[in-house]
BAPA-374587 format. One record per residue: residue number from 1; residue in one letter; x, y, z of N, C-alpha, C, O in turn. Coordinates in nm, 3 decimals, always signed. Layout:
! residues N
<rec seq="NUM" type="A" n_u="X" n_v="Y" n_w="Z" ca_u="X" ca_v="Y" ca_w="Z" c_u="X" c_v="Y" c_w="Z" o_u="X" o_v="Y" o_w="Z"/>
...
//
This chain:
! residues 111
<rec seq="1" type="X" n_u="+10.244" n_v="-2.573" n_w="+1.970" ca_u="+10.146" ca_v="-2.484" ca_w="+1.910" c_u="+10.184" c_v="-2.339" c_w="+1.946" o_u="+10.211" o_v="-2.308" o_w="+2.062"/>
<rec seq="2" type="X" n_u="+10.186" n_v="-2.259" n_w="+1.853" ca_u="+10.204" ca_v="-2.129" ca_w="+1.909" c_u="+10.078" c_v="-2.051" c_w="+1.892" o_u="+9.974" o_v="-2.081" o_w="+1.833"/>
<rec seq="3" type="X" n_u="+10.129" n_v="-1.895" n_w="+1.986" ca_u="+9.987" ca_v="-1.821" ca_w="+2.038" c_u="+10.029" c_v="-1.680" c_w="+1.925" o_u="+10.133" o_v="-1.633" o_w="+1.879"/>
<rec seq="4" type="X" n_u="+9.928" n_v="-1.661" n_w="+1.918" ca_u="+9.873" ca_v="-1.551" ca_w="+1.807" c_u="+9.779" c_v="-1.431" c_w="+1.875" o_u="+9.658" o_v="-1.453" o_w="+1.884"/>
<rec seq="5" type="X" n_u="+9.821" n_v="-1.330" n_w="+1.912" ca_u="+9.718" ca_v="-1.199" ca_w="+1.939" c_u="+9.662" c_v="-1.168" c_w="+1.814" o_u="+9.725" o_v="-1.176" o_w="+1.709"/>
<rec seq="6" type="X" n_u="+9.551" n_v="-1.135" n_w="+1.822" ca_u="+9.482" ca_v="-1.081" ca_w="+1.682" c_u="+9.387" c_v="-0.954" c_w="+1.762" o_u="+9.301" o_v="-0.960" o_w="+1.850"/>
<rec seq="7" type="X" n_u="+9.453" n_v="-0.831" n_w="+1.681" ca_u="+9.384" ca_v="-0.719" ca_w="+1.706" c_u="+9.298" c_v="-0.673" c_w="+1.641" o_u="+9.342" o_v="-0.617" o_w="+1.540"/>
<rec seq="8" type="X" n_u="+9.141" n_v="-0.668" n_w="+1.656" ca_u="+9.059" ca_v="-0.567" ca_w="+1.565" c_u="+9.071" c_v="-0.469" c_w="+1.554" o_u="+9.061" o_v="-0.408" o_w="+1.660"/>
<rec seq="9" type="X" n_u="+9.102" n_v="-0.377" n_w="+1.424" ca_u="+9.167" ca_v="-0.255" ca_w="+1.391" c_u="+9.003" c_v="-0.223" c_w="+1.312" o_u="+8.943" o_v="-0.305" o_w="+1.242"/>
<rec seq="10" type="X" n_u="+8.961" n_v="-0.097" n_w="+1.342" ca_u="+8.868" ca_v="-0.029" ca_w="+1.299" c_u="+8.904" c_v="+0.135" c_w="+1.251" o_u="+8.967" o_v="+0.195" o_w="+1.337"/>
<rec seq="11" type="X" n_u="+8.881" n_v="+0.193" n_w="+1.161" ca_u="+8.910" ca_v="+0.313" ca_w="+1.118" c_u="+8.785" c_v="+0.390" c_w="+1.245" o_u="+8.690" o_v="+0.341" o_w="+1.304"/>
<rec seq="12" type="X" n_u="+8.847" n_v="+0.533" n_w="+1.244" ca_u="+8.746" ca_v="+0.594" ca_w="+1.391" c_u="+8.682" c_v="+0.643" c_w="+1.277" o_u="+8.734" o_v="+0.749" o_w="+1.242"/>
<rec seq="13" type="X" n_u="+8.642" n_v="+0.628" n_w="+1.247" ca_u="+8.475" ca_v="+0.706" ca_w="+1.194" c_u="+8.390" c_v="+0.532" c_w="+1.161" o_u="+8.267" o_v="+0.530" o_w="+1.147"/>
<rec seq="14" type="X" n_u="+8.453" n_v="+0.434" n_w="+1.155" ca_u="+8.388" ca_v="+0.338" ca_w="+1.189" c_u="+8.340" c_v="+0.295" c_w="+1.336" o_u="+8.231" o_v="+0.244" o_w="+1.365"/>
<rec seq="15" type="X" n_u="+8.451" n_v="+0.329" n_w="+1.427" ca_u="+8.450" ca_v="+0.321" ca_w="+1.570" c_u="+8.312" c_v="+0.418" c_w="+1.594" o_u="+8.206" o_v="+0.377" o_w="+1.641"/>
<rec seq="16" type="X" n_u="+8.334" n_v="+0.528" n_w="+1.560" ca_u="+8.231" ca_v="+0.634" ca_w="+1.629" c_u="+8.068" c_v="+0.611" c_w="+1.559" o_u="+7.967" o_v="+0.676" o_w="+1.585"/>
<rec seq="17" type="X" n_u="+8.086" n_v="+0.457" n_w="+1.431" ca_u="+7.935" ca_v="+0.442" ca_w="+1.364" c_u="+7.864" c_v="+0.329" c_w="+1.460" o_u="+7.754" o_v="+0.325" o_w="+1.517"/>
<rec seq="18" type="X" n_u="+7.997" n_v="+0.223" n_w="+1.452" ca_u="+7.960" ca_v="+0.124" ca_w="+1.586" c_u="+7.821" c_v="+0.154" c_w="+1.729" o_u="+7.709" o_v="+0.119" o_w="+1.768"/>
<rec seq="19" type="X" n_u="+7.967" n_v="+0.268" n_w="+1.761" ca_u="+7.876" ca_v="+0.279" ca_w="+1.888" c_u="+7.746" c_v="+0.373" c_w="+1.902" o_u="+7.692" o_v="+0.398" o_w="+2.010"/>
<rec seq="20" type="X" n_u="+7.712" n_v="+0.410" n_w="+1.803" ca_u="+7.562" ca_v="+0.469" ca_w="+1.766" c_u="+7.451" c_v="+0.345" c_w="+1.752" o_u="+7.330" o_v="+0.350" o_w="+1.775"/>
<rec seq="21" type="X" n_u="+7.560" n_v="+0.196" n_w="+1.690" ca_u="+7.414" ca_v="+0.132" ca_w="+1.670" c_u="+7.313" c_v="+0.081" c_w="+1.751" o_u="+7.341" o_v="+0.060" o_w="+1.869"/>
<rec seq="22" type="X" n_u="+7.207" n_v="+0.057" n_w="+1.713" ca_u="+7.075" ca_v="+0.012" ca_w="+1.818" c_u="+7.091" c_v="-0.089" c_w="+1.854" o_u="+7.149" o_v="-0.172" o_w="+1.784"/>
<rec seq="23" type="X" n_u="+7.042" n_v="-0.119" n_w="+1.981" ca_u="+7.085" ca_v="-0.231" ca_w="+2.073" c_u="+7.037" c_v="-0.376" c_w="+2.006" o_u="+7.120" o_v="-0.467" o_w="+2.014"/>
<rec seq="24" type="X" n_u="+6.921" n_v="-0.403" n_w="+1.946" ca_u="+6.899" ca_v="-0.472" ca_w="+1.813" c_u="+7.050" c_v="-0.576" c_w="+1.745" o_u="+7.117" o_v="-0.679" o_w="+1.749"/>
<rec seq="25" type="X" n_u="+7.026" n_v="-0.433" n_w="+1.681" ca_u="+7.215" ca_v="-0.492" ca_w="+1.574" c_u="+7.271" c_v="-0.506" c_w="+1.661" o_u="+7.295" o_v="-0.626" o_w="+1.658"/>
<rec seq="26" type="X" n_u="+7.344" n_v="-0.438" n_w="+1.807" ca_u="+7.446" ca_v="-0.494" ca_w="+1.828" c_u="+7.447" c_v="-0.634" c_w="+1.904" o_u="+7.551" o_v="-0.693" o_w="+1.934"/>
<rec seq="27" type="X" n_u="+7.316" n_v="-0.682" n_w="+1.930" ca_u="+7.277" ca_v="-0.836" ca_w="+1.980" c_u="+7.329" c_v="-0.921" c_w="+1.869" o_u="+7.373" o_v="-1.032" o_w="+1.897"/>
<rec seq="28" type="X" n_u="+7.326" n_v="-0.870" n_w="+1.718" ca_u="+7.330" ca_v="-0.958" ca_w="+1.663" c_u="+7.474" c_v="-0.938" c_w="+1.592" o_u="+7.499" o_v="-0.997" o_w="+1.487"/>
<rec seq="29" type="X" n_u="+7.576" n_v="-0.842" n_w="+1.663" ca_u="+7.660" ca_v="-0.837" ca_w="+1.555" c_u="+7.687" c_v="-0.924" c_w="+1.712" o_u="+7.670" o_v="-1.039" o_w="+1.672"/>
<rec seq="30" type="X" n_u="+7.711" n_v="-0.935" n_w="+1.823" ca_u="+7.720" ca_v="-1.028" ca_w="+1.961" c_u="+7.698" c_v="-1.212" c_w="+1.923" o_u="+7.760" o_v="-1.303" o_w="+1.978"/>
<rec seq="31" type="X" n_u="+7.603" n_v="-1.225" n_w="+1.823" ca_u="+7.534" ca_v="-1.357" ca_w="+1.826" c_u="+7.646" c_v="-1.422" c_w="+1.732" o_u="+7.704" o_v="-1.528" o_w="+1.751"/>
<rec seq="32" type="X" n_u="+7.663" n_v="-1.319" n_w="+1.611" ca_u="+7.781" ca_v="-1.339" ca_w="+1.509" c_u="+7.890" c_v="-1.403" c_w="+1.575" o_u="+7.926" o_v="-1.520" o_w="+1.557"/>
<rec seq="33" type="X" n_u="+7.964" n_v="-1.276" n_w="+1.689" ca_u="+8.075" ca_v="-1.334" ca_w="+1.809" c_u="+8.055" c_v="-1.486" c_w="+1.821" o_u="+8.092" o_v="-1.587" o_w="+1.761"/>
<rec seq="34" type="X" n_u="+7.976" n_v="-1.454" n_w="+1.931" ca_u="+7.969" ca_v="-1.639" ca_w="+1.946" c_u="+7.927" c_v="-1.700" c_w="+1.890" o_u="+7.930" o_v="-1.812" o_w="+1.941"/>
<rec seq="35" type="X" n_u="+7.855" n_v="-1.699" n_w="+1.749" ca_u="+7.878" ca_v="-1.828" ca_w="+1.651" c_u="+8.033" c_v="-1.869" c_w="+1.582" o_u="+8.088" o_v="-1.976" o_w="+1.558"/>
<rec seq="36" type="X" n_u="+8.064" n_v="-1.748" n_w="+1.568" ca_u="+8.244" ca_v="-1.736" ca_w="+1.530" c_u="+8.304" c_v="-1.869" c_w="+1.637" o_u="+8.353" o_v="-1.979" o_w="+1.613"/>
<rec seq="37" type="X" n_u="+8.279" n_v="-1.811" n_w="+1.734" ca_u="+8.397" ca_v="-1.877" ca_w="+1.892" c_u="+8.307" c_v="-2.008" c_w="+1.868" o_u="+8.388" o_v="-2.081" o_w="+1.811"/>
<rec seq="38" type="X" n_u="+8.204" n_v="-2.071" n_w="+1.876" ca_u="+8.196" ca_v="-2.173" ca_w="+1.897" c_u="+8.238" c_v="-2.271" c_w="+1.765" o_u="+8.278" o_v="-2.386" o_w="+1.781"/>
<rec seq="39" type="X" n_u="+8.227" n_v="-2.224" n_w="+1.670" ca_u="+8.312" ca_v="-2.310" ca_w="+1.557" c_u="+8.469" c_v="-2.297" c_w="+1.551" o_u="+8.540" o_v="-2.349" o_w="+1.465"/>
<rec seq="40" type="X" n_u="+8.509" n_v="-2.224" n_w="+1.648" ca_u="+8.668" ca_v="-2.225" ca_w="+1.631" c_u="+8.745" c_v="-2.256" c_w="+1.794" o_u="+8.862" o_v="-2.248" o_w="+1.830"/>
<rec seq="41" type="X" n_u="+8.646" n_v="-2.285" n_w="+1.853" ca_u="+8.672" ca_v="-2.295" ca_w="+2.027" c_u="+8.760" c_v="-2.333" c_w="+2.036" o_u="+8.832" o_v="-2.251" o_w="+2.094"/>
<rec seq="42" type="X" n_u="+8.854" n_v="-2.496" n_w="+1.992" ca_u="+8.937" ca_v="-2.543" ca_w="+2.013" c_u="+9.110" c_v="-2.476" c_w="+1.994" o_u="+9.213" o_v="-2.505" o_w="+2.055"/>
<rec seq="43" type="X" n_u="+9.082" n_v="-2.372" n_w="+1.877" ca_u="+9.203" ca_v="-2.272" ca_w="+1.848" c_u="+9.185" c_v="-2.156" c_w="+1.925" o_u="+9.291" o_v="-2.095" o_w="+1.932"/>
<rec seq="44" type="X" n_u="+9.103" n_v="-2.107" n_w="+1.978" ca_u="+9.097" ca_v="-1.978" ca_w="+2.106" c_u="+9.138" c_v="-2.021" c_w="+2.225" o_u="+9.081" o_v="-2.103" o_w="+2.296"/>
<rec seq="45" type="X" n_u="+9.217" n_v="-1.975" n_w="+2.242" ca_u="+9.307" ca_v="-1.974" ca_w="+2.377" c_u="+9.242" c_v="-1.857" c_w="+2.454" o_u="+9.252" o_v="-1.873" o_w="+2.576"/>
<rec seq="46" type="X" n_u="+9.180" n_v="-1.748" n_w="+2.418" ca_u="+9.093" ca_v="-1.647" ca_w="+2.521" c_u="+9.038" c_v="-1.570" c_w="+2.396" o_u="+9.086" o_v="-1.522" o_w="+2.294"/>
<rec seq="47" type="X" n_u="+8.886" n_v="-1.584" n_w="+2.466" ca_u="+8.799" ca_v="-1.486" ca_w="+2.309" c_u="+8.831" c_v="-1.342" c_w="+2.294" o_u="+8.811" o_v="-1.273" o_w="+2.194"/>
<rec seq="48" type="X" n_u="+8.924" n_v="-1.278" n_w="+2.490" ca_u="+8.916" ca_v="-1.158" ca_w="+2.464" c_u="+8.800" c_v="-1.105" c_w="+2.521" o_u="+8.703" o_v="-1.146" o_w="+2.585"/>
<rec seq="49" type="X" n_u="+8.870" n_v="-0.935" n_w="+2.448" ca_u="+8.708" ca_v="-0.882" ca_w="+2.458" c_u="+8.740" c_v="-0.674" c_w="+2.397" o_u="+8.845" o_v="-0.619" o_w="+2.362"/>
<rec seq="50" type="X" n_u="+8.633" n_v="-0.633" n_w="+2.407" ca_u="+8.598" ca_v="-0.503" ca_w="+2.297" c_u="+8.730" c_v="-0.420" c_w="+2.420" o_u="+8.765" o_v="-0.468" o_w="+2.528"/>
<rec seq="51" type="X" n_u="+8.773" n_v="-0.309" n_w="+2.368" ca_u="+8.904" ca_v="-0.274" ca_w="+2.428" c_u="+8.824" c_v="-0.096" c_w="+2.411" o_u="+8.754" o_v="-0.057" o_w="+2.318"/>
<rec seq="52" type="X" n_u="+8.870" n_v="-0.014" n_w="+2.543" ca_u="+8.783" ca_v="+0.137" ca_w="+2.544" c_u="+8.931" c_v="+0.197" c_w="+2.540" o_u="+9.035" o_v="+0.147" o_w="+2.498"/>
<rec seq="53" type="X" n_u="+8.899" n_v="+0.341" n_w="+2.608" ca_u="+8.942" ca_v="+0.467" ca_w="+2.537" c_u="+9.160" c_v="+0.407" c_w="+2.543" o_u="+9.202" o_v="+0.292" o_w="+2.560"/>
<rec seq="54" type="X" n_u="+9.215" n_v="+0.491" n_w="+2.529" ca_u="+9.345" ca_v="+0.478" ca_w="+2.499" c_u="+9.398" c_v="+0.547" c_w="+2.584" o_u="+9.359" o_v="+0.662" o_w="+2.566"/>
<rec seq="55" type="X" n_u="+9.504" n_v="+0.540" n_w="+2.713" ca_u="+9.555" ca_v="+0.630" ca_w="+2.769" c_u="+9.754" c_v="+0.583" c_w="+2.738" o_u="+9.798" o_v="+0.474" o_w="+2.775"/>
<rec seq="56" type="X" n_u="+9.832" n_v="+0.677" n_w="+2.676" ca_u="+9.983" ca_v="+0.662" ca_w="+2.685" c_u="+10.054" c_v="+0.724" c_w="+2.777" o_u="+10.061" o_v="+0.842" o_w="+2.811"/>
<rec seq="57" type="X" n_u="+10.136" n_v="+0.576" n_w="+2.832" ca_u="+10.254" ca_v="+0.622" ca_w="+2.918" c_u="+10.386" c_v="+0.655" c_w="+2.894" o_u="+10.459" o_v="+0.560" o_w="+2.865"/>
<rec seq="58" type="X" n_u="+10.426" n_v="+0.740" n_w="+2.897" ca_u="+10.567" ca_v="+0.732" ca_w="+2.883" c_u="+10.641" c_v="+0.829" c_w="+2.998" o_u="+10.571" o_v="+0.870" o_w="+3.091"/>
<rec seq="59" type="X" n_u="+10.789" n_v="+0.869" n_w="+2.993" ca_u="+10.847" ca_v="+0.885" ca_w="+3.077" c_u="+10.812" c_v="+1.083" c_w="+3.127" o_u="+10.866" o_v="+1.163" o_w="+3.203"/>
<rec seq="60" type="X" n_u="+10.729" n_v="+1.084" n_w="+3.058" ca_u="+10.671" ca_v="+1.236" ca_w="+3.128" c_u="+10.552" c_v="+1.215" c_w="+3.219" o_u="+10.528" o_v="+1.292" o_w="+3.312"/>
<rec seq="61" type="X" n_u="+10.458" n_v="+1.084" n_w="+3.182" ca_u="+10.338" ca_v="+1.079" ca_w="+3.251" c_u="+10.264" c_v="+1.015" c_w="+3.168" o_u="+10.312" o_v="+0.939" o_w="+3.084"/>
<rec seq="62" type="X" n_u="+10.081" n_v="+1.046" n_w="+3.186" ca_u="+10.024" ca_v="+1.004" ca_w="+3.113" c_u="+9.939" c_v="+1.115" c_w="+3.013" o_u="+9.956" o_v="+1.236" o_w="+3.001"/>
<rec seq="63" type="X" n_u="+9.851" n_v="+1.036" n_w="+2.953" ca_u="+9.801" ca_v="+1.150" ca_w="+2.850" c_u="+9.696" c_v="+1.050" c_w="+2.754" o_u="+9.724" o_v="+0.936" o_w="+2.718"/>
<rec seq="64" type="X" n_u="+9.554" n_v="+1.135" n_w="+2.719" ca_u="+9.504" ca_v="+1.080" ca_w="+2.638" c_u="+9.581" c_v="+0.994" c_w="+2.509" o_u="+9.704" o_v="+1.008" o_w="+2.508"/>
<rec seq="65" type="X" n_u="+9.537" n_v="+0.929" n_w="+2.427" ca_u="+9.571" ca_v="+0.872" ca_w="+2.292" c_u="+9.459" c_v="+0.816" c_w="+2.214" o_u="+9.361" o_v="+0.782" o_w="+2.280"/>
<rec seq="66" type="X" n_u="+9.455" n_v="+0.798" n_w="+2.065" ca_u="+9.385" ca_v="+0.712" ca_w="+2.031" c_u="+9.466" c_v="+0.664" c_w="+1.930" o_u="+9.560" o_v="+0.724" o_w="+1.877"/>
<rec seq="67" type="X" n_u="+9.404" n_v="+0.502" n_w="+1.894" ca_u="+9.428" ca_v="+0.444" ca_w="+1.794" c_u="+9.327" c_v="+0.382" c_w="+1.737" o_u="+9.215" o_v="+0.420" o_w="+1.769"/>
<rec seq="68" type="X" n_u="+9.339" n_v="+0.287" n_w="+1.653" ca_u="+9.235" ca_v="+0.203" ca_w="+1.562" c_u="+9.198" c_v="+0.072" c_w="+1.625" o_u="+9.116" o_v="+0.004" o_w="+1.563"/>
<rec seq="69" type="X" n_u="+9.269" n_v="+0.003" n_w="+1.797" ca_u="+9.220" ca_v="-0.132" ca_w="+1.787" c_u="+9.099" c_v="-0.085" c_w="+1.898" o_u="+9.084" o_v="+0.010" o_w="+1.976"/>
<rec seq="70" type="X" n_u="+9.019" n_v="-0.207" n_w="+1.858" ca_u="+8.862" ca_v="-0.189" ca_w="+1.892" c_u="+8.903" c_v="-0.319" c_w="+2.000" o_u="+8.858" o_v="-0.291" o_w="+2.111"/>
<rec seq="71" type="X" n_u="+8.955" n_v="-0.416" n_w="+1.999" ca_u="+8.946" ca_v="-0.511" ca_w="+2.065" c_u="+9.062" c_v="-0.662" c_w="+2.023" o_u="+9.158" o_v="-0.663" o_w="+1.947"/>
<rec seq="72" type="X" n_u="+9.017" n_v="-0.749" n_w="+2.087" ca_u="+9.179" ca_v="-0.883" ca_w="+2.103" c_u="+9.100" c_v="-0.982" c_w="+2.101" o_u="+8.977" o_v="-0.974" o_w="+2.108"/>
<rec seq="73" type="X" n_u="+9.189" n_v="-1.122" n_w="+2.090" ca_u="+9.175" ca_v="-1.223" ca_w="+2.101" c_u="+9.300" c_v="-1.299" c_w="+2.066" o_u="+9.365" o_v="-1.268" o_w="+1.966"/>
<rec seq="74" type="X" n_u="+9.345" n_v="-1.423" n_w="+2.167" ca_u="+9.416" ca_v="-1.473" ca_w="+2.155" c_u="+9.393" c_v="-1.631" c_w="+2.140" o_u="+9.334" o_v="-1.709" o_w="+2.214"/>
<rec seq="75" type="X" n_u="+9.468" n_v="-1.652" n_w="+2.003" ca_u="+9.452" ca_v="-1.778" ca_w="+1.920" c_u="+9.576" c_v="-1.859" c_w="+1.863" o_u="+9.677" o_v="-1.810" o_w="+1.814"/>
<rec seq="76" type="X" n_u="+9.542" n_v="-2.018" n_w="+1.882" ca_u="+9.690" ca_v="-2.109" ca_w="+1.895" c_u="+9.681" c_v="-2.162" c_w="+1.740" o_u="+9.577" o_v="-2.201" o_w="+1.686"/>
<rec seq="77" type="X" n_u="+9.805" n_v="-2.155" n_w="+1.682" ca_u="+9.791" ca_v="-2.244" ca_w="+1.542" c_u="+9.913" c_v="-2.263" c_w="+1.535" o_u="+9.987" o_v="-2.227" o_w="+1.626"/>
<rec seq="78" type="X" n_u="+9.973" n_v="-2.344" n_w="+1.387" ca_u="+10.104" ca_v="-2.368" ca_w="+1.401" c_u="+10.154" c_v="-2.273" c_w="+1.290" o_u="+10.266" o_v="-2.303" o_w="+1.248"/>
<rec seq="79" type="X" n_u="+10.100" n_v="-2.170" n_w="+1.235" ca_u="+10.185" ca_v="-2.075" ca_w="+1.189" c_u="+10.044" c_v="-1.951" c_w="+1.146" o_u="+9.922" o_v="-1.952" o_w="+1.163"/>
<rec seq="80" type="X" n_u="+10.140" n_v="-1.855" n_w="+1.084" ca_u="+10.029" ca_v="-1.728" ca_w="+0.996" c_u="+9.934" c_v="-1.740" c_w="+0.929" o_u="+9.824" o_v="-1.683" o_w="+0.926"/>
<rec seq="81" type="X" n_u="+9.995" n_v="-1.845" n_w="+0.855" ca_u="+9.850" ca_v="-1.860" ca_w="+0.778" c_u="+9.782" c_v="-1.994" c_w="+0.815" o_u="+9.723" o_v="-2.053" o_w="+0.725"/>
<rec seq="82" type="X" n_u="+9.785" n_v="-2.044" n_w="+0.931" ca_u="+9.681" ca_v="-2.183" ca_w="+0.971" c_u="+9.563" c_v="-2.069" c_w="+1.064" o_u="+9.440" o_v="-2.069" o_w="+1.051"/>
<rec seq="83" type="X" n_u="+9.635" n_v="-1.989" n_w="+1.145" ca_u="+9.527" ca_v="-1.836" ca_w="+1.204" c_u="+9.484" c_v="-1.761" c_w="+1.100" o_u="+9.384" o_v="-1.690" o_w="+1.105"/>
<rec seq="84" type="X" n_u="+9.545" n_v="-1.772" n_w="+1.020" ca_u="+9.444" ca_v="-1.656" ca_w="+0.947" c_u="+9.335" c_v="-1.737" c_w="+0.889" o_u="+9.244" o_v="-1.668" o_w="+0.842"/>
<rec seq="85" type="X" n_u="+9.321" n_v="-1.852" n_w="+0.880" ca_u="+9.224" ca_v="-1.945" ca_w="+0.822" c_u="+9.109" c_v="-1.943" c_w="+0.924" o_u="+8.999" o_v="-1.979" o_w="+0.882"/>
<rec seq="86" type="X" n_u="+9.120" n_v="-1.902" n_w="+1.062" ca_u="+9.011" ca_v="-1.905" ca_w="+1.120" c_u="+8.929" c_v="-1.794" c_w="+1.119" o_u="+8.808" o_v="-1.795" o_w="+1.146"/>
<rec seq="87" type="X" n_u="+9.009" n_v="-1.679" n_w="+1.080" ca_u="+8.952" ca_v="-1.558" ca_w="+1.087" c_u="+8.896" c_v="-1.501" c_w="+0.883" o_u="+8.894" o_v="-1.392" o_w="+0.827"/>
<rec seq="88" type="X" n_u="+8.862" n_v="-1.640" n_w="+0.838" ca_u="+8.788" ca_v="-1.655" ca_w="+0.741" c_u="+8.707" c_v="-1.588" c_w="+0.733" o_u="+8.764" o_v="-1.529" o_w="+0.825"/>
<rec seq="89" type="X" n_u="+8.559" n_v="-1.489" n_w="+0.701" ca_u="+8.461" ca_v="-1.518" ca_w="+0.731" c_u="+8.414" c_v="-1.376" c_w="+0.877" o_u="+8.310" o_v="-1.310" o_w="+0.883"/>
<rec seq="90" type="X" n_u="+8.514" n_v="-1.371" n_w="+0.956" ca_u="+8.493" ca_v="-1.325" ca_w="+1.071" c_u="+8.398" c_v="-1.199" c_w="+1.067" o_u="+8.412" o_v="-1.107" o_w="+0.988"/>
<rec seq="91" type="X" n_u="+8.309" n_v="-1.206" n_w="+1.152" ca_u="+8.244" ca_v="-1.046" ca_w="+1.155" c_u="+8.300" c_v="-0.971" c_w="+1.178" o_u="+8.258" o_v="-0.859" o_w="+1.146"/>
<rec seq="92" type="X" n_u="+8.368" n_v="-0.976" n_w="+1.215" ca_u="+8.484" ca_v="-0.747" ca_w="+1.202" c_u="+8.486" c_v="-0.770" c_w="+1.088" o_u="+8.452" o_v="-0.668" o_w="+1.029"/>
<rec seq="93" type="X" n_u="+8.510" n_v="-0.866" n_w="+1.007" ca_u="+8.565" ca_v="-0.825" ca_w="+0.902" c_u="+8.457" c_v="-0.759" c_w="+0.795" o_u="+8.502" o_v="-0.702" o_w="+0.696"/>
<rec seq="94" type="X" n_u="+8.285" n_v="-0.767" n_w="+0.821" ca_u="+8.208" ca_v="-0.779" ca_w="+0.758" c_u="+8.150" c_v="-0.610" c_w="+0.739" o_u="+8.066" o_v="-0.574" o_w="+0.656"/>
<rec seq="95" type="X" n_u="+8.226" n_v="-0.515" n_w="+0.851" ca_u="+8.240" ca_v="-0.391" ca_w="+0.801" c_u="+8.338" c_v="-0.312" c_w="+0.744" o_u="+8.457" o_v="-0.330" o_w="+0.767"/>
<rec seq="96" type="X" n_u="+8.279" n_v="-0.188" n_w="+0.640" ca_u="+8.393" ca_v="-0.162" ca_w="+0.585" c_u="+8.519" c_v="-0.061" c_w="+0.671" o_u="+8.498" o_v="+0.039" o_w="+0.739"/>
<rec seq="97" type="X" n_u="+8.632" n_v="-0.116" n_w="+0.647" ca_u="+8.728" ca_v="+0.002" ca_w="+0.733" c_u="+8.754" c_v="-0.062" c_w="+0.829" o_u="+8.817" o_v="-0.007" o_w="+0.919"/>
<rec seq="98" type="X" n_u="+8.712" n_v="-0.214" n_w="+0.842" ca_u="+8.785" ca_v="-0.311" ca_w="+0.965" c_u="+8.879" c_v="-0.440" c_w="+0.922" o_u="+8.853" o_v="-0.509" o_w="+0.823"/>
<rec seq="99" type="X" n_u="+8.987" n_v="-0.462" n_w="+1.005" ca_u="+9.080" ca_v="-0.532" ca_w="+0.965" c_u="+9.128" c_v="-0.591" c_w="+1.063" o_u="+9.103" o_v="-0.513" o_w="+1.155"/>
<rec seq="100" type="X" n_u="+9.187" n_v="-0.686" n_w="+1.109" ca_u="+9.253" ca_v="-0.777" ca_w="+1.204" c_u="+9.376" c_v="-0.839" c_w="+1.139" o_u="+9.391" o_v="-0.911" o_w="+1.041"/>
<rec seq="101" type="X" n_u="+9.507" n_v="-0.753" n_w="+1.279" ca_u="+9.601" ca_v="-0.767" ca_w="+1.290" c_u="+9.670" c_v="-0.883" c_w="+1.380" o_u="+9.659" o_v="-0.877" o_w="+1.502"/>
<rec seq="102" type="X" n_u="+9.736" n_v="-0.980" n_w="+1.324" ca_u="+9.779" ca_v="-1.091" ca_w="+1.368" c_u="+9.953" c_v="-1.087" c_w="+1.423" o_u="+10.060" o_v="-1.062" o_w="+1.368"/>
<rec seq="103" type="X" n_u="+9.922" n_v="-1.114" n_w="+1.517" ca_u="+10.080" ca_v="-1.058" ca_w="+1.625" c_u="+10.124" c_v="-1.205" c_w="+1.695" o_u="+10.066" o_v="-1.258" o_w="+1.790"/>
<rec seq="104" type="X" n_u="+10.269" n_v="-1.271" n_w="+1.606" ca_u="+10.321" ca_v="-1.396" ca_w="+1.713" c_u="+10.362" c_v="-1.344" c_w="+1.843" o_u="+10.435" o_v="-1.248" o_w="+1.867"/>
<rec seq="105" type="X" n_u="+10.287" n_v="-1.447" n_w="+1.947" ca_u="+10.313" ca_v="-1.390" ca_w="+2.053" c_u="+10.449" c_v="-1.504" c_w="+2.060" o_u="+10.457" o_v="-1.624" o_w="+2.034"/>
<rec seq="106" type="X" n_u="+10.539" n_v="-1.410" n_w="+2.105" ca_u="+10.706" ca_v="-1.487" ca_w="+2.159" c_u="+10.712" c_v="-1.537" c_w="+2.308" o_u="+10.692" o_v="-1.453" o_w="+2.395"/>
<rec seq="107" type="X" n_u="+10.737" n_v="-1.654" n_w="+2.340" ca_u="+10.781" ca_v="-1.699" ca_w="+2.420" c_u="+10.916" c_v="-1.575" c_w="+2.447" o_u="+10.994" o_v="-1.509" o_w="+2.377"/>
<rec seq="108" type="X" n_u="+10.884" n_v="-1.595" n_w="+2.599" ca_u="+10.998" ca_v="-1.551" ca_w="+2.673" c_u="+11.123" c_v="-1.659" c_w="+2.749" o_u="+11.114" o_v="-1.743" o_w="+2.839"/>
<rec seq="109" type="X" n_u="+11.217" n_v="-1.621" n_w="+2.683" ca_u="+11.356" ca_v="-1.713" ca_w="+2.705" c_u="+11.327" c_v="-1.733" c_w="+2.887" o_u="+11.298" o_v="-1.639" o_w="+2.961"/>
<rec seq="110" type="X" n_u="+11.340" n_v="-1.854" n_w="+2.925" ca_u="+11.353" ca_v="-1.871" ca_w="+3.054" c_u="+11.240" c_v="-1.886" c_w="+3.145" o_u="+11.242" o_v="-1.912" o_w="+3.266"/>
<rec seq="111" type="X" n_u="+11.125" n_v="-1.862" n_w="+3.057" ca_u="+11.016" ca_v="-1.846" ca_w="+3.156" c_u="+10.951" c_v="-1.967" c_w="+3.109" o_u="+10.846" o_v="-2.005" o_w="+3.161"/>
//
């Protein structure tokens, strides 16, 4: 079986609508979550979780950054499109300007 990262990609003016909402909605965009994970439990290898600000390293130091992923999850199938079948349906997907990016994770030779 292989492992699959799947990144929630949100446009930032979606990111910055998110985190305005009332604690209300976000129980229930939460309840969504785990109705998702419990109908797909057996293909989640880790549910993850919401991912904060962005800091890049490189060979000068560090330094703010931003990008578009909001958050992860890592999921086992036997190819691209048997994962993308779970993420049918998914609540990220149910706002506009959100998208989930599906990344084979590679075995490392030797390990």
């Amino acid at each position: 079986m292989k492992k699959f990262m799947a990144l929630y990609m949100a446009e930032r003016s979606v990111i910055d609508q998110m985190m305005k909402t009332p604690p209300e909605q976000t129980q229930a965009g939460v309840d969504a979550w785990m109705n998702w994970h419990k109908a797909n439990e057996k293909k989640i290898a880790e549910l993850g979780a919401p991912l904060g600000k962005t800091k890049r390293i490189d060979a000068n130091g560090m330094a703010d950054s931003k990008n578009e992923i909001t958050g992860y999850s890592i999921v086992e199938g036997e190819s691209f499109e048997a994962v993308a079948r779970i993420f049918k349906g998914h609540p990220h997907l149910q706002h506009p300007g959100c998208s989930i990016d599906l990344l084979e994770v590679i075995p490392v030779p030797g390990m």
